[in-house]
C-alpha positions as CSV (number, residue, x, y, z in Angstrom):
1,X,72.5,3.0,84.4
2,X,69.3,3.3,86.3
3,X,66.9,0.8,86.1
4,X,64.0,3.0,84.8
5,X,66.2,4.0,81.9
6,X,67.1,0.6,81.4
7,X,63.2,-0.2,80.9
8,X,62.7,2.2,78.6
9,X,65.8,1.5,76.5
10,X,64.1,-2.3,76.5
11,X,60.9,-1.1,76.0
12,X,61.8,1.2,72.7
13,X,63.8,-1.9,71.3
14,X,60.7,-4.1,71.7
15,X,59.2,-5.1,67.9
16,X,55.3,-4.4,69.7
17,X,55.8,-1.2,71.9
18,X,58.7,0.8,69.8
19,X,58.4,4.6,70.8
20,X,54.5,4.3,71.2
21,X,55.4,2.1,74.7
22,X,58.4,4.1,75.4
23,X,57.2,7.6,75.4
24,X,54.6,7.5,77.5
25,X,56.2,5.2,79.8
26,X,58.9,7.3,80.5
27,X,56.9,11.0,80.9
28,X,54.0,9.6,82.9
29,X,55.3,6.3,84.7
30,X,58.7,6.9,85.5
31,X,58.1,10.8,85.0
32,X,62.0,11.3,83.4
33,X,62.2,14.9,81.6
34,X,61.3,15.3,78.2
35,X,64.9,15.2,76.6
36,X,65.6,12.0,78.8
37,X,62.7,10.0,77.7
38,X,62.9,11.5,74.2
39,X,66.9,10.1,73.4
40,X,66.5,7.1,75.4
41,X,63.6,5.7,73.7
42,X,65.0,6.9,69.9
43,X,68.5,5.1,70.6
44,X,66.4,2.3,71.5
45,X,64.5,2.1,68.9
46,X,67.0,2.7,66.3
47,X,69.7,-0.1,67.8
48,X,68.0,-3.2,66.5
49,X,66.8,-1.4,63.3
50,X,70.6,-0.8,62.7
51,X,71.4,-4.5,62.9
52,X,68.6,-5.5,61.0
53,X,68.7,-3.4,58.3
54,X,72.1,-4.3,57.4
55,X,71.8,-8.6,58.4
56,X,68.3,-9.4,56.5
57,X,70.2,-9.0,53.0
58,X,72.9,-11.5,54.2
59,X,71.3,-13.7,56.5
60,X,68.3,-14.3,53.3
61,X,71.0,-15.3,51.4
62,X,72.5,-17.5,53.4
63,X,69.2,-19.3,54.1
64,X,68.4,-19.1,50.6
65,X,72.0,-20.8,49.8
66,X,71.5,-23.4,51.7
67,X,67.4,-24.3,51.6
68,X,65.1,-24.7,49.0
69,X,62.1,-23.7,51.2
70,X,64.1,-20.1,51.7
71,X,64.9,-20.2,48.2
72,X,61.2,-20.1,47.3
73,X,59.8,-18.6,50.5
74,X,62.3,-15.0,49.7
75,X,61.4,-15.3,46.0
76,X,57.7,-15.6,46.8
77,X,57.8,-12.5,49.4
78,X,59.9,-10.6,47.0
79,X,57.8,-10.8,43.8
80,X,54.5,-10.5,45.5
81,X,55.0,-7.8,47.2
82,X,56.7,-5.9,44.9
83,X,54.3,-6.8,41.7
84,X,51.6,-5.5,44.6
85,X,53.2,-2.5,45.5
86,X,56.2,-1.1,43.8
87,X,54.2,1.3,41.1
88,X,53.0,3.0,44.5
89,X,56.7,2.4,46.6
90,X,58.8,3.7,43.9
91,X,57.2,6.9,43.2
92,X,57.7,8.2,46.7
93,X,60.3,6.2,47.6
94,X,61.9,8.1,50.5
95,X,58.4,9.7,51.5
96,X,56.6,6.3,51.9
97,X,59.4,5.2,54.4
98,X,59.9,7.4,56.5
99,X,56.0,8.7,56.4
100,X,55.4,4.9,56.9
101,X,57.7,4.9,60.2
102,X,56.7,8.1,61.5
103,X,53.2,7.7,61.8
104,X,52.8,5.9,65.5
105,X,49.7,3.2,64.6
106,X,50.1,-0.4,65.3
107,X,51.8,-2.4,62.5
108,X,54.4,0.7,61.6
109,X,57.4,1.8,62.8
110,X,60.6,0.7,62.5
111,X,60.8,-2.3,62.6
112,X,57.8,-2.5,59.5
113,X,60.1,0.0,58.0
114,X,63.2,-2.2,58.3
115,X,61.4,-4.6,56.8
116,X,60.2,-3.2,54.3
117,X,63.1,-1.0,52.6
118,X,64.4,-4.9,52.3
119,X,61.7,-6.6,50.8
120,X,61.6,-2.9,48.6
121,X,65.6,-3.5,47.7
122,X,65.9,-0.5,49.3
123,X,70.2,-0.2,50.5
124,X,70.6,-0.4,53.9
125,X,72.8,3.0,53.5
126,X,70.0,4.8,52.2
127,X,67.4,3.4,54.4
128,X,69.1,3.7,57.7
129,X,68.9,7.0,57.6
130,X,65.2,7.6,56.2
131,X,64.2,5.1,59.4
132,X,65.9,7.2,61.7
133,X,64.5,10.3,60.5
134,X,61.1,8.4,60.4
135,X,61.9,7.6,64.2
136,X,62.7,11.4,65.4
137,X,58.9,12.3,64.0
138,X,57.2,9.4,65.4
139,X,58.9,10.3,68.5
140,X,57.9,13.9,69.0
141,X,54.0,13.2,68.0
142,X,54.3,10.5,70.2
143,X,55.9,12.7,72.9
144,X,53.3,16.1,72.2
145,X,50.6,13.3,72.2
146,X,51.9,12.0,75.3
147,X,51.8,15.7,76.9
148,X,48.3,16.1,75.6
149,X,46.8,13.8,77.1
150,X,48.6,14.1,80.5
151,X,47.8,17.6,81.1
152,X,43.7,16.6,80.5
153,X,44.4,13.7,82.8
């Protein structure tokens, strides 16, 4: 594997950058073709969303198991944010996730959404693919935004 495409794969994984850092980094740093930059930095985002999505569930309950501080920390997160949110989550269930992952701003994505369709109780069979389809319309915004701006530039 080259070493540009290794970056980028990297870079998409990456909690902060996602396909925000990725995109652009591959059309106007490492100037890779559209479909290139496009799968690299979707794979790369999706990989540790596919872990996550189906460990939080297990690994909470694990921790919960075996520490009363999890115990009341997972009950805490669940019930607040579900008591502050739900009416809103559950009506558009599948529309809030992968609206929330597809728009490219900072504090969504992926990873938010992977977080959230657990907090939500949402199945990690269900969710996986609402993320990824979240993730394929992030990534074209961010890749005609991307475009944009390079051809004013």
């Amino acid at each position: 594997m080259n070493e540009e495409y290794l970056k980028l794969l990297i870079t998409a994984m990456m909690p902060i950058g996602e396909l925000r850092a990725a995109i652009p980094l591959g059309l106007t740093i490492y100037n890779l073709n559209f479909f290139e930059t496009f799968l690299i930095s979707v794979l790369g985002n999706m990989a540790p969303i596919t872990l996550i999505i189906f460990l939080l569930n297990p690994i909470s309950k694990l921790l919960s198991k075996h520490s009363q501080f999890f115990r009341w920390f997972f009950h805490w997160l669940f019930e607040r944010t579900r008591r502050k949110h739900s009416k809103k989550f559950e009506v558009l269930e599948e529309v809030a996730l992968v609206s929330f992952v597809a728009i490219p701003l900072p504090m969504t994505g992926a990873w938010t959404g992977a977080l959230a369709s657990f907090v939500f109780g949402i199945p990690p069979k269900k969710a996986l693919p609402l993320i990824f389809l979240g993730v394929l319309i992030a990534g074209v915004i961010v890749t005609l935004l991307t475009v944009g701006v390079k051809l004013f530039i």
